[in-house]
C-alpha positions as CSV (number, residue, x, y, z in Angstrom):
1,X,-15.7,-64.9,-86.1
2,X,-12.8,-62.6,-85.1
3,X,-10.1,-63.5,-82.2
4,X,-11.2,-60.4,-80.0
5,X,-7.5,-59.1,-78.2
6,X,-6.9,-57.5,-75.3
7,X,-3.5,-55.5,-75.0
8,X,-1.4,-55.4,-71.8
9,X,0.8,-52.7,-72.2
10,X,0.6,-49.4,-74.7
11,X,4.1,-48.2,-74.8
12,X,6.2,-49.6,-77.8
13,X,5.6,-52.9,-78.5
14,X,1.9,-52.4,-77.5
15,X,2.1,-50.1,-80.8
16,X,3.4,-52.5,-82.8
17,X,0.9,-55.5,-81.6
18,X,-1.8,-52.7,-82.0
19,X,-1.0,-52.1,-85.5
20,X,-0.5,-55.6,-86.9
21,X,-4.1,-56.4,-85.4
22,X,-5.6,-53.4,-87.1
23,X,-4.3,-53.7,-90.8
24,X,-2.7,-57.0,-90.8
25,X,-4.4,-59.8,-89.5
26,X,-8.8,-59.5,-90.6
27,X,-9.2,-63.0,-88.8
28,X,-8.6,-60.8,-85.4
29,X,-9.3,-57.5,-83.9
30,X,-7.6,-55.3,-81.1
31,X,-10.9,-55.3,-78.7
32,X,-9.3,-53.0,-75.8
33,X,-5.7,-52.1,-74.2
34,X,-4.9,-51.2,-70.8
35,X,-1.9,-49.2,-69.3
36,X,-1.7,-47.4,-66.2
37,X,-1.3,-44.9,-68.7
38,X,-3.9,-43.5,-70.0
39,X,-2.6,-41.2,-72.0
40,X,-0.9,-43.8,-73.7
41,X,-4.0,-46.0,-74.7
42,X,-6.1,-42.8,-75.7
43,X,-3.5,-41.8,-77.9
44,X,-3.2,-45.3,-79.7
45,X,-7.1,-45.7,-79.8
46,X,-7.1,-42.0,-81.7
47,X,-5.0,-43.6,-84.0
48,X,-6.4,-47.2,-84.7
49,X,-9.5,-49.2,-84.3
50,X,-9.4,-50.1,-80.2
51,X,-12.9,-51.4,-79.1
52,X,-12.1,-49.8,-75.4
53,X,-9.3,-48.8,-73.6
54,X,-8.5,-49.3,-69.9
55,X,-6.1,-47.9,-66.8
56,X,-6.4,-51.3,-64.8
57,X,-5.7,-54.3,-67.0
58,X,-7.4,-56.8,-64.5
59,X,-10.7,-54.7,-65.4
60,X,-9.9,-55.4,-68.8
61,X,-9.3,-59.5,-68.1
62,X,-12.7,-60.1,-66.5
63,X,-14.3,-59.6,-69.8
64,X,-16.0,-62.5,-71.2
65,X,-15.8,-61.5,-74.9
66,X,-11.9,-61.0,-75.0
67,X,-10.4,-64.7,-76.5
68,X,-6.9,-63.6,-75.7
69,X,-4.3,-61.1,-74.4
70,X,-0.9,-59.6,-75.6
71,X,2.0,-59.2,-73.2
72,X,3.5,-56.1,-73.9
73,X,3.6,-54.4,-70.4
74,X,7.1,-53.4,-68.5
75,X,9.6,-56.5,-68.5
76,X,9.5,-57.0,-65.3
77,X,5.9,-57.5,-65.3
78,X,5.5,-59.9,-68.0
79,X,5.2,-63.0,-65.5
80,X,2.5,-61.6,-63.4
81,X,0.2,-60.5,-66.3
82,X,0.9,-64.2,-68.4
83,X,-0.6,-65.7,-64.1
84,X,-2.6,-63.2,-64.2
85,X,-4.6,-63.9,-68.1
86,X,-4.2,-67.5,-67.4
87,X,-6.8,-67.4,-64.1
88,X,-9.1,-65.3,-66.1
89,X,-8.9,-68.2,-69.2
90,X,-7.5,-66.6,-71.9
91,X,-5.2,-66.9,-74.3
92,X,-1.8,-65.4,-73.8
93,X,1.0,-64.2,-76.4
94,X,3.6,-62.9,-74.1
95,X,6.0,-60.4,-75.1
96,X,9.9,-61.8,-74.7
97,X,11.4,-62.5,-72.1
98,X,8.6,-64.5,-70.3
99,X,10.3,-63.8,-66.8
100,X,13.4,-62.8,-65.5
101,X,14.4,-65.9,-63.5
102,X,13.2,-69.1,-63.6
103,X,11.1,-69.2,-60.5
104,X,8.5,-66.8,-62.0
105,X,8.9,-68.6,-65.7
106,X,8.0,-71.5,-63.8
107,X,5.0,-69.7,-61.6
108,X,3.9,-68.7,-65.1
109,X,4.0,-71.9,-66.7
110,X,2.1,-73.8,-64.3
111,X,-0.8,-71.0,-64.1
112,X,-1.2,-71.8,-68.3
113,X,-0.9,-75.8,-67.9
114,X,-3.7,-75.6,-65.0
115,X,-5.9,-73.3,-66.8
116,X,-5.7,-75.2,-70.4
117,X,-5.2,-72.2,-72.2
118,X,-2.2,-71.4,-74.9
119,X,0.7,-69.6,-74.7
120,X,3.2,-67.9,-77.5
121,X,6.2,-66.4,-76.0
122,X,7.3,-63.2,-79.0
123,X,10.7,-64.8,-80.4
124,X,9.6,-63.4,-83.8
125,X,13.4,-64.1,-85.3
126,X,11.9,-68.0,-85.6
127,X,9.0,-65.7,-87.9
128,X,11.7,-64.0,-90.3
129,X,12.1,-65.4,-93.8
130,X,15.6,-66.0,-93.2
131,X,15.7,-67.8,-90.1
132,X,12.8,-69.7,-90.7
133,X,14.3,-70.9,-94.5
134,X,17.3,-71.4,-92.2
135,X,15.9,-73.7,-89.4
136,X,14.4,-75.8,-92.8
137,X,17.5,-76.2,-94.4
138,X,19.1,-77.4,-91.3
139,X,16.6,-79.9,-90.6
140,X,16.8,-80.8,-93.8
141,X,20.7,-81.8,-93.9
142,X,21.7,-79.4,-95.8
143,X,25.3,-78.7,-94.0
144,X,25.1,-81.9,-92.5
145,X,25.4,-81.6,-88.6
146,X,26.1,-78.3,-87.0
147,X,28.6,-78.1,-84.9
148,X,29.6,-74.3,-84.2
149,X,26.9,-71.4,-83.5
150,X,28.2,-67.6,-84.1
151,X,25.4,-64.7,-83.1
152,X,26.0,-60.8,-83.3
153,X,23.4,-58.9,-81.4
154,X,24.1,-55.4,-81.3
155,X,22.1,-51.9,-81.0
156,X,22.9,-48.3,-82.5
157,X,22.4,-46.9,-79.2
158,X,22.3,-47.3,-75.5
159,X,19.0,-48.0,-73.9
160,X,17.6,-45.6,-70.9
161,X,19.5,-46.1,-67.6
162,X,16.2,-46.9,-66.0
163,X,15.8,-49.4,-68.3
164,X,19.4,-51.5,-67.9
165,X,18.9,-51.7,-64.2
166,X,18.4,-55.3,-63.6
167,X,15.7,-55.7,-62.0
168,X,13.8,-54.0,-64.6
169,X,15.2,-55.8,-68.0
170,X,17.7,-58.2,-66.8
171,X,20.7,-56.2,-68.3
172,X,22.3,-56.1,-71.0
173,X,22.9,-60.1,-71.6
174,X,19.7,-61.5,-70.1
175,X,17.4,-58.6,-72.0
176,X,19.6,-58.3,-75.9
177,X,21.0,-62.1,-75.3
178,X,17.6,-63.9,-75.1
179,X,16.5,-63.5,-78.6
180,X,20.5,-65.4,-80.0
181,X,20.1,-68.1,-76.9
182,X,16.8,-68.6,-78.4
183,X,17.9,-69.4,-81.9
184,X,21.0,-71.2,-80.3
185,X,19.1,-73.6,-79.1
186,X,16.2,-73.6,-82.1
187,X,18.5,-73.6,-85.0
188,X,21.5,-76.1,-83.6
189,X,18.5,-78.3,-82.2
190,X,20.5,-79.0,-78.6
191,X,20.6,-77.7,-75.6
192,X,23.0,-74.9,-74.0
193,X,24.2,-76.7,-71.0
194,X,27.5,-74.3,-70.0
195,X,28.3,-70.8,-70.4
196,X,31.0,-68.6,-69.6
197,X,30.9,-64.8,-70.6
198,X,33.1,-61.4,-70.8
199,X,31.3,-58.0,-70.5
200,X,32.7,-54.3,-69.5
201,X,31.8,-50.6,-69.6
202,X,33.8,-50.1,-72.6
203,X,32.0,-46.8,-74.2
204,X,29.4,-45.7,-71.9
205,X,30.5,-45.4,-68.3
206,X,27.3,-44.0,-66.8
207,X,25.4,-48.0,-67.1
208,X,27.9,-48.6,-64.1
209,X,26.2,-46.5,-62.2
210,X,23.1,-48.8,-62.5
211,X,25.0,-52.4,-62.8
212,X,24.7,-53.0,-66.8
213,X,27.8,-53.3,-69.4
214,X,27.3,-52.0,-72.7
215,X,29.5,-55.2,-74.3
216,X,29.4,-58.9,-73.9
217,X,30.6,-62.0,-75.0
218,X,28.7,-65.1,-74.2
219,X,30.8,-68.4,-75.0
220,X,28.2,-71.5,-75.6
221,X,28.5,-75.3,-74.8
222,X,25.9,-77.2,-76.3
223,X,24.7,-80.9,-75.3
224,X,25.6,-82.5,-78.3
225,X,29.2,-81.0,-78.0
226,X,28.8,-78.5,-80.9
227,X,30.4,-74.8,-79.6
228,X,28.7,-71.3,-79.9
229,X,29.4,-67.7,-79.2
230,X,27.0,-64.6,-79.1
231,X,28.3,-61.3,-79.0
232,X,26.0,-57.9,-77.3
233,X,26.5,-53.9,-77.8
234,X,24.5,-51.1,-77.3
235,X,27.3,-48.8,-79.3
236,X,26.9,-50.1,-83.2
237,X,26.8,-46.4,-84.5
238,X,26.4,-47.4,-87.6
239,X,23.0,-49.1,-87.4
240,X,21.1,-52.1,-86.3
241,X,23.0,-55.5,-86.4
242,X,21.9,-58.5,-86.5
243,X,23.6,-61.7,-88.0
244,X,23.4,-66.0,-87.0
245,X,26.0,-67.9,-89.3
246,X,26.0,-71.5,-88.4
247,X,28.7,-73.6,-88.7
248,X,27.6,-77.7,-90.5
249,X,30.0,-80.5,-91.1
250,X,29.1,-80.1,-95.0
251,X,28.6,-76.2,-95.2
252,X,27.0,-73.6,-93.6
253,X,24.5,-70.7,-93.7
254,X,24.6,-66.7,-92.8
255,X,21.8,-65.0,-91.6
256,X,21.7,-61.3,-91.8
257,X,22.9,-57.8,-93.7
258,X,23.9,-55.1,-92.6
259,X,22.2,-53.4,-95.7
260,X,18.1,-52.4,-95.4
261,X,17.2,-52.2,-99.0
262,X,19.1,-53.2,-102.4
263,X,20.9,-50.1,-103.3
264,X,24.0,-49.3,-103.8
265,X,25.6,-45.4,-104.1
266,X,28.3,-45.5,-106.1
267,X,30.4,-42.1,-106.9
268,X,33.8,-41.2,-106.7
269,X,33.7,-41.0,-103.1
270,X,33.2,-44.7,-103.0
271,X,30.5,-47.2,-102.5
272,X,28.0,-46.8,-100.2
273,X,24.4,-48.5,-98.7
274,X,21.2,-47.5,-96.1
275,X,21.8,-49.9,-93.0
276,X,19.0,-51.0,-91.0
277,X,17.6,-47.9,-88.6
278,X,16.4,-50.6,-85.8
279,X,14.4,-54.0,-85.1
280,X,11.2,-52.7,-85.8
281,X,12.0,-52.1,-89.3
282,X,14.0,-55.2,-89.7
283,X,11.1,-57.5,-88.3
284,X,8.3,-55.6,-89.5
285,X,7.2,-59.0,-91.4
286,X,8.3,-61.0,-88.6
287,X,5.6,-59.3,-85.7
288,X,3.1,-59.7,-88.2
289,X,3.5,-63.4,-88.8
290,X,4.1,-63.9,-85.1
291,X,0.9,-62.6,-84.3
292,X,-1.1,-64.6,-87.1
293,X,0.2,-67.5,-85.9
294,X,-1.3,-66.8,-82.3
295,X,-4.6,-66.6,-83.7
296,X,-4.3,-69.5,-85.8
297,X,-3.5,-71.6,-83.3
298,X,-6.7,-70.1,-81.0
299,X,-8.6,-70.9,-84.3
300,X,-7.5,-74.5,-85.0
301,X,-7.0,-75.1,-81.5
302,X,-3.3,-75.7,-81.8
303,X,-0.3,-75.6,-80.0
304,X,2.2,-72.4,-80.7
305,X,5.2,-73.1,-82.1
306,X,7.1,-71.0,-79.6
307,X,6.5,-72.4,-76.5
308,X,6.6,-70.8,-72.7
309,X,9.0,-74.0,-72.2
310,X,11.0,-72.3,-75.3
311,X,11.0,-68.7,-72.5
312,X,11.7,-70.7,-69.9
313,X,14.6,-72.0,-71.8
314,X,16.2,-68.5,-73.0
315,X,15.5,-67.2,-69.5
316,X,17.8,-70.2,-68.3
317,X,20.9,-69.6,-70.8
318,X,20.6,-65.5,-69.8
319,X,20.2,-66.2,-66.3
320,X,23.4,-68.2,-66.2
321,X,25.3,-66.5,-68.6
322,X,24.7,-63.4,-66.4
323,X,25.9,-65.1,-63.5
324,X,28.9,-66.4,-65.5
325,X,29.7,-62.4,-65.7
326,X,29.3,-61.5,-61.8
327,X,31.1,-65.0,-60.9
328,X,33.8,-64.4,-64.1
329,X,33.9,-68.7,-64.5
330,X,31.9,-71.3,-66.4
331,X,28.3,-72.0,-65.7
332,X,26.2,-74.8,-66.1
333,X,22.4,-73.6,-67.6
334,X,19.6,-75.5,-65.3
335,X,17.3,-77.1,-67.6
């Protein structure tokens, strides 16, 4: 029998959930969406297989036939619907980052634990072929210990104003920084215990207007003593950039091209390559195996490998490191 899925959310990621459980995974099916929207959901359910759509999502949670919900509303949100899908006993993949402080990750936790139901915060980086061939070779001793972390997060453009307002994503560090403080922690297999971070208005002047930077530097101290560093734009012109090298006392790996597919130009003007156009074409795969391994673990009735105590986590490191930028000093990470 299918994993019947309700969607929170029909903007964006909505889309991308929506399509993965349409042609990607047959074990499951998108049984309904809701956005307050509806424009939004009619136009997705015109364009894939959407049992029903809805304006109120709470309409669509009292259903009995839905198994499980994706979290892909507004950031800001993403606490209250995870509380919200835990009362009404389902399932819950949450859409990054599962709160924006650690009071609501917290309030969200504790709704799952009491209802017994699963949840799958969407770090789909830990999903990439890379990373994941990564994280094995590390566990398997490959560069012996790793000591030193290096993470390069960075945009072709600027997000909306509305968006970079804190209280909506977080800002710049808490909303592009979660995904590297994720795999900090994940691939060096210790905590972050102490930040300290740099950030400025360097290119695009107007995010002061709304409290957000458009470049950061996040300086890591991990638990076992090993050092780190993630660095955040929203002004990398020339494409989507995303790259983890990790440092081990007997090698180490790099994660990450610049380059999308394997051609090179080569003329007398030089030598030159496609770069990646943005995440969703970089992690096309990685969605896709996020989401099948939601509805395994419903099936087998397993835990997720991603964890809302892995959110909570990556909420922790942004939350700090954000306060580390306001207070411009060191910061321990509450844990």
């Amino acid at each position: 029998m299918k994993v019947r899925i309700g969607v929170i959310g029909a903007g964006r990621m909505g889309a991308v959930y929506v399509h993965h459980l349409s042609y990607s995974l047959p074990e499951a099916e998108a049984a309904a969406i809701a956005d307050i929207h509806p424009e939004r959901c009619e136009k997705l359910a015109s364009e894939y297989p959407i049992g029903a759509t809805y304006a109120d999502a709470n309409e669509m949670l009292r259903r009995d036939d839905i198994d499980a919900v994706i979290v892909a509303s507004p950031t800001n949100t993403h606490s209250e619907w995870v509380q919200k899908a835990a009362e009404a006993g389902k399932h819950i993949f949450c859409e990054k980052p599962l709160a924006l402080n650690l009071a609501d990750c917290d309030t969200a936790i504790e709704a799952v634990r009491a209802a017994k139901v699963k949840l799958q915060i969407g770090f789909m980086r830990r999903f990439d072929a890379p990373y994941a061939q990564a994280k094995k070779l590390i566990d398997e001793g490959k560069i012996g210990r790793p000591v030193m972390f290096k993470s390069t997060g960075r945009d072709p453009r600027r997000t909306s104003l509305e968006y970079a307002k804190r209280e909506k994503s977080g800002g710049l560090i808490a909303d592009m920084g979660v995904h590297d403080f994720d795999l900090a922690r994940w691939l060096m297999g210790s905590e972050v215990v102490r930040v300290f971070s740099e950030g400025a208005c360097l290119v695009y002047p107007e995010l002061q207007d709304v409290g957000d930077i458009d470049n950061a530097v996040v300086n890591l101290k991990f638990e076992n003593g090993a050092v780190g560093n993630v660095d955040l734009s929203r002004n990398a012109v020339y494409g989507y950039d995303i790259r983890t090298e990790i440092l081990g006392s007997e090698g180490g790996l790099l994660i990450g091209k610049l380059q999308q597919t394997a051609l090179l130009v080569m003329t007398r003007n030089g030598v030159t390559h496609d770069t990646v156009p943005y995440f969703m074409q970089r992690f096309a795969d990685a969605y896709a195996a996020e989401i099948r391994h939601f509805v395994t673990c419903i099936r087998e009735d397993r835990q997720p490998m991603v964890t809302g105590e892995d959110g909570r986590a990556a909420t922790a490191i942004g939350e700090a490191a954000t306060r580390s930028l306001d207070e411009q000093r060191p910061v321990e990470v509450e844990q």
